[in-house]
N, C-alpha and C positions, 0 to 999 in steps of 0.2 A: 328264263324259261327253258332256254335249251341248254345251259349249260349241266345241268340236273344231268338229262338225259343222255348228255355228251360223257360225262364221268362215269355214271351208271354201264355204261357201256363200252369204257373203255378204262378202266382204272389203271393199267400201265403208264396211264396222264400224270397221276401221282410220284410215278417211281422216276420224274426226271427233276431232279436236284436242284435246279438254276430256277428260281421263281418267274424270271421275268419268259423265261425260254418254255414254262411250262403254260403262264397264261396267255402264250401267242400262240402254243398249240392250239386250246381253248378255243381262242375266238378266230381262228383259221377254221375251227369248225362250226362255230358259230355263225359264221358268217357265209359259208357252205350251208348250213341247213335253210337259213334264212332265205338267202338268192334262189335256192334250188326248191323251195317251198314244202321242204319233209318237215315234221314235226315229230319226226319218229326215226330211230335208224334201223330200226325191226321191218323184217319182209324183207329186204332190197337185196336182191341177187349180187354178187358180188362182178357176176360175167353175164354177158348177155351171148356173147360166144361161145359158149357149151353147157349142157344142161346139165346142171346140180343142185341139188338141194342146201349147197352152201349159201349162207348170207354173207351177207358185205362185212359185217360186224365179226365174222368168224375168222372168214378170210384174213383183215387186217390186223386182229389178234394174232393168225398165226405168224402172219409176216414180221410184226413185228419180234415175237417170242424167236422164229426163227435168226433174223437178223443180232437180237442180244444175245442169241444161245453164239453165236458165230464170233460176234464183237470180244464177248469175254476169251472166248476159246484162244483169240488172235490177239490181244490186249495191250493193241494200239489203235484202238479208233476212240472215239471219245461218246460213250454211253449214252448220256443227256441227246445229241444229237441223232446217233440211232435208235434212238424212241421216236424223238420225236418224227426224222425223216418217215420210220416205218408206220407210223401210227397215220402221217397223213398224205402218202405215196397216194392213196386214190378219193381222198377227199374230192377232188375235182367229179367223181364218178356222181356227189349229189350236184350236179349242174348238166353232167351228160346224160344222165336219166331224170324218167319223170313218168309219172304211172297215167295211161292211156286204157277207159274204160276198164279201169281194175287191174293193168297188167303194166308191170315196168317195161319201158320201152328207150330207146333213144330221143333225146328231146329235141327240139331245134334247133339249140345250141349247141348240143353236144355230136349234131352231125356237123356242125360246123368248126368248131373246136374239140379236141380230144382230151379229156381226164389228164391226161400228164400234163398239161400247160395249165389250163384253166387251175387245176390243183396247184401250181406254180404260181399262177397270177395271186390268188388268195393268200398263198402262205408271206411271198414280196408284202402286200398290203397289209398283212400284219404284222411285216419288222418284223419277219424269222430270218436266220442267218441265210447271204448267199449259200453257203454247202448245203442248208438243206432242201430249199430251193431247186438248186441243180438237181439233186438227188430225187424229187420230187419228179421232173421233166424229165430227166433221165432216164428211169426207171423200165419205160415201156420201148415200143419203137422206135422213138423220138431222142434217144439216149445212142442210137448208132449214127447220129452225126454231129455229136462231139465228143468229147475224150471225159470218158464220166472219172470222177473222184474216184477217192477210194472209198466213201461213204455212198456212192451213187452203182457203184459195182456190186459193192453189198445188199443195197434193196432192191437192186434187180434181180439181181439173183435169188433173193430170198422170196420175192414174188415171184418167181417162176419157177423154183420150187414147187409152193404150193398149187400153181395155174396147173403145173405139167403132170404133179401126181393125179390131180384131179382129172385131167383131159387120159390120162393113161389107163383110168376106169372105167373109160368110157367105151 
């Protein structure tokens, strides 16, 4: 059921080489839509921290595009892996939100745990590699109190990019 919807909207899923490394992206997010009760990945703001008409789905598209356009340019990181890290850096975000009389909002658990971990816990329980894991946690605040990778430098970076142009519009 959700896998359909998970490719449809993310087909960069396809362009990671390693089969088994491509269906634990899958069901990393699979199991993100399920827990966090979306049947869709349409609507869902990507920030709840500043207003933009970007969605969550755009956002991690650029991220990810950002992060391979980078990988290749520097080409010593290992591709398969920055797809995947970038693709599912804020999967945790379908557990920290959750739509409150029609409007996305912060869920219960998601003031209690934050998108970089939880996004972390899911990817561990699907047997994706520790690097992307890290990368995963890293990513956001949570990534300045430990020594991120060099795959964990790059999706932060490439998500804040895109957070910073956007907040810079504002």
């Amino acid at each position: 059921m959700y896998r359909e919807k998970i490719l449809e909207a993310f087909p960069e899923i396809m362009n990671i080489k390693d089969d088994e490394l491509r269906d634990k992206v899958v069901k990393t997010w699979e199991m993100a839509m399920e827990r966090g009760g979306w049947t869709d990945l349409k609507g869902i703001p990507y920030t709840l921290v500043i207003e933009t008409n970007r969605e969550f789905v755009e956002h991690t598209k650029m991220v990810t595009r950002t992060a391979i356009g980078a990988a290749e340019a520097r080409g010593d990181l290992d591709i398969d892996l920055v797809i995947a890290a970038a693709l599912l850096h804020d999967v945790g975000k379908l557990l920290e939100f959750t739509v409150k009389d029609g409007k996305v909002v912060k869920s219960d658990y998601g003031k209690m745990i934050r998108h970089p971990v939880s996004g972390a816990i899911l990817a561990s329980e699907a047997g994706l590699p520790d690097e992307v894991v890290h990368a995963i946690v890293a990513h956001s605040k949570e990534g300045e109190a430990v020594k991120r990778t060099p795959l964990a430098v790059l999706i932060h970076h490439a998500d804040f990019i895109d957070f910073e142009i956007d907040k810079a519009r504002k």
